[in-house]
N, C-alpha and C positions, 0 to 999 in steps of 0.2 A: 722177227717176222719181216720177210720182203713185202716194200710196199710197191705192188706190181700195180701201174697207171695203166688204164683201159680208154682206149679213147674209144668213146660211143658214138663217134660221125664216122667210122670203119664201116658201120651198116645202114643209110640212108631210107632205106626202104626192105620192106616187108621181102620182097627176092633177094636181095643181096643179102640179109639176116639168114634165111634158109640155107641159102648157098655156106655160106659158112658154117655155118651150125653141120651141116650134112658132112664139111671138111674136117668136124669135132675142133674147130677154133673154138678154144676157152673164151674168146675174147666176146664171138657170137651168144657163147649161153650166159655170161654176165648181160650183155643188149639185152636178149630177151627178157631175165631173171628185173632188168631195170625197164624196163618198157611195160610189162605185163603182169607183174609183180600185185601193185595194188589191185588189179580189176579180178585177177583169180583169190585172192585175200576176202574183197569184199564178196565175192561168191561163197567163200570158204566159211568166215562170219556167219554169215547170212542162215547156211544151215548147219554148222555145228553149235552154235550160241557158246563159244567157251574161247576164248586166245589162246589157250595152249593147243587145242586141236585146231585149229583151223593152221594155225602155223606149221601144224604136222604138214595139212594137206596141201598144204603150200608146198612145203618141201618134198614133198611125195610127188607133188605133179610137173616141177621143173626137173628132179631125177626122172621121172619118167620120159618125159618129152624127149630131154636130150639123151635117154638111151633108146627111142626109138622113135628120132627124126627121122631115119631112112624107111621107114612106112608109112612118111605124110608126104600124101600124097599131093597138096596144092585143089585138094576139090571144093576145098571149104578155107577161109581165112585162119591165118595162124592162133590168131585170138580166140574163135570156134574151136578150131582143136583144143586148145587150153584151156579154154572153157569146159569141153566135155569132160577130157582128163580129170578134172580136181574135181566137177559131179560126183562121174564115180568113183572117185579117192573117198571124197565125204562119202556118199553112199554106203560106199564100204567099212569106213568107221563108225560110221550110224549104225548099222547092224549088227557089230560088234559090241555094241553097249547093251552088255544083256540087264545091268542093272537098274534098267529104267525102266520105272511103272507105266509108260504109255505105251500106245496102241502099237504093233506091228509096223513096219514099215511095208511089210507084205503080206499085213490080215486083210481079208477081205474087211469094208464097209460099205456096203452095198445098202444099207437102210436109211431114210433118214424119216424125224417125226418130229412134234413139236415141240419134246425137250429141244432139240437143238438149235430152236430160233432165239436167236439172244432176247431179253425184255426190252432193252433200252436201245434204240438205235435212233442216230439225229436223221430226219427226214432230206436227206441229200439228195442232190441232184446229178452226183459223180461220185465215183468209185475216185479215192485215194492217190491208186498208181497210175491213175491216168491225170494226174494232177501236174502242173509244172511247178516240182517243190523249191522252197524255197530252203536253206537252210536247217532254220529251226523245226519246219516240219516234217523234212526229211530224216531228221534225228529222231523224232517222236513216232514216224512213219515207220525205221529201221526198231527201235526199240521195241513194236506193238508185234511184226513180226517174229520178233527173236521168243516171245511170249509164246510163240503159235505151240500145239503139241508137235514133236515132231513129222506124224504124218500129216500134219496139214502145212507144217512151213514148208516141209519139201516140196509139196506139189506145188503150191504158192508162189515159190521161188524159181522153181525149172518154167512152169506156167507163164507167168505175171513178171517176174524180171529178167529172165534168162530169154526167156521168147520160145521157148521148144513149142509145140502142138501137144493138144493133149495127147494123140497116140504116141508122140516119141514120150512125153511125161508118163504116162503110164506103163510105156515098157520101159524106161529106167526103172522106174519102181516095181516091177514085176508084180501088176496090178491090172485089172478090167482098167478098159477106158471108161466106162461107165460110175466104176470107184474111182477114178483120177476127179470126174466131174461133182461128185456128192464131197470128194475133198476138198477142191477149190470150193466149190460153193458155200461150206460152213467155214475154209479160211476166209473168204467176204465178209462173211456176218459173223465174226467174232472177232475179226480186226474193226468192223464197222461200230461191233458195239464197246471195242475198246477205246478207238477213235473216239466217239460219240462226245462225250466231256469236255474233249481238249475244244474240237468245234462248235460245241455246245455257246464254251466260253468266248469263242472268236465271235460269233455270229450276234451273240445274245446284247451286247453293247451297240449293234448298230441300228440304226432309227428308222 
């Protein structure tokens, strides 16, 4: 196997990566594939919970991209597009799992009552992801997530880490905005009550 050197100061900047890429420069879709790599990865992670899938989607959405860079358009950041791309990559193999006993990706849940308020939550004064994590919380933060059912990490995920609004969260999921909001809201209070322990212990040693 030839070992073909890529030098990645060929694309200095987010135009001139395009420009390339649009000219099918191999050299461009490696830049990319190394520049953007992990941040569509940890989106990938984030809502399939397995490393063999999310590596699909990985791969799914750098094939994509670069066979249909001549329809980016430059309205939104390259990163944005790549972002959405590998959403709906995952999306797509999320509803392909028929053998999982959770809820719909596209059932309605329009209800909520008091089964669904966890027992135990620590009396905080902040939400989690508005937190500036350190490290080790942000590993226990990613792993509380990865727990979520899947319709609640999705929305959790496009919502609270990706940035989308609820109505674009809710038409990826091909769901009310109204269910987008009863999703997130029981993903709050069941990461809150997963959380709850870990901070229980941080907090409880101090005087």
């Amino acid at each position: 196997m030839s070992n073909l050197h890529i030098d990645f100061d060929l694309y200095p900047d987010e135009a001139s990566l395009i420009q390339g890429l649009k000219k099918g420069d191999r050299h461009a879709c490696a830049c990319m594939l190394k520049k953007y790599a992990p941040r569509v990865y940890a989106i990938a992670i984030r809502m399939m919970r397995d490393q063999d899938e999310a590596e699909e989607v990985l791969q799914e959405t750098f094939i994509s991209a670069c066979q249909h860079i001549q329809k980016f358009e430059g309205r939104s950041a390259l990163g944005t597009w790549l972002h959405r791309i590998a959403t709906n990559a995952a999306l797509m193999r999320l509803r392909k799992q028929k053998n999982k006993k959770e809820v719909s990706l596209d059932a309605p849940l329009e209800t909520f009552d008091g089964d669904d308020i966890p027992r135990q939550i620590e009396d905080w004064t902040y939400f989690p992801a508005d937190l500036s994590l350190n490290s080790e919380l942000r590993d226990v933060l990613e792993q509380a997530i990865r727990q979520l059912p899947d319709s609640l990490r999705t929305v959790f995920t496009l919502r609270e880490i990706e940035g989308y609004n609820t109505a674009e969260t809710a038409a990826m999921l091909n769901i009310s905005v109204s269910a987008a909001k009863v999703r997130l809201h029981r993903a709050r209070l069941q990461l809150r009550e997963t959380l709850t322990p870990y901070f229980s212990e941080r907090t409880g040693g101090q005087s």
